[in-house]
N, C-alpha and C positions, 0 to 999 in steps of 0.2 A: 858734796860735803854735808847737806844736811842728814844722813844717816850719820854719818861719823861724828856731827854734834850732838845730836839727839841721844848718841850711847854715850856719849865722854860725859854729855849734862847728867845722865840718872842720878841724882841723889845731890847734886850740886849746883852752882847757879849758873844756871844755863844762860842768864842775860850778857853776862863779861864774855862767853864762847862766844855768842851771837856777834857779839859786836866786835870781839877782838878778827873772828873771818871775815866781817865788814868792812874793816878798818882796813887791814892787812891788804885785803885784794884790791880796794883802791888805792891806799898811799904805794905799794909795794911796786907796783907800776912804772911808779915816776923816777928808781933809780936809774933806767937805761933806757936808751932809744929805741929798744925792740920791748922794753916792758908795757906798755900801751900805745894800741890803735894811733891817738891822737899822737903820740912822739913822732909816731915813721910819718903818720901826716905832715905834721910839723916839718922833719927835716926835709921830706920832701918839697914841701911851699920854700925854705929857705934855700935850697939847693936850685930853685929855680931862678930863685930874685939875686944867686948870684952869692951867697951866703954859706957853702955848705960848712954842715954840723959833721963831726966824727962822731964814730963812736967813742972816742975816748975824751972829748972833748965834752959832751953830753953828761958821760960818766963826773967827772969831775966838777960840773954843778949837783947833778943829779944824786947824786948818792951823798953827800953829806946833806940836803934837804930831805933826803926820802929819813935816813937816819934820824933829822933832827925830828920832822913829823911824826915817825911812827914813837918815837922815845916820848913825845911827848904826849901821844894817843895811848902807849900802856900804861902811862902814870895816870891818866884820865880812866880808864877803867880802875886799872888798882885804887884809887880813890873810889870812886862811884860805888863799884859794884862790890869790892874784896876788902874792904876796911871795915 
């Protein structure tokens, strides 16, 4: 992705791209169980102790937190960087 930032920035503030791909690929994760490493860990340790997680089960915490994080991560750029 950093070519693809480096031409989108020319002439623009490259800081708000930077971070909004930062942002994105960690909070972006956490809406589903296959979205990060640690989830399938996760369900896996719980599926052991006896606890399993679904996928749609996941989904339904996961996705209004991932939501609420990343909404509140582009108002943090759009302040920071684009005001």
């Amino acid at each position: 992705m950093i070519p693809v930032v480096e031409q989108l920035a020319k002439g623009h503030e490259s800081d708000a791209l930077w971070w909004a791909l930062a942002i994105g690929a960690d909070l972006g994760g956490n809406a589903t169980i296959i979205g990060a490493s640690a989830n399938v860990i996760l369900a896996g340790m719980a599926e052991r102790e006896g606890h399993p997680i679904t996928f749609g089960q996941f989904l339904r915490y996961g996705l209004p937190v991932t939501l609420g994080t990343m909404l509140i991560a582009t108002a943090y750029i759009w302040i920071r960087y684009l005001v």
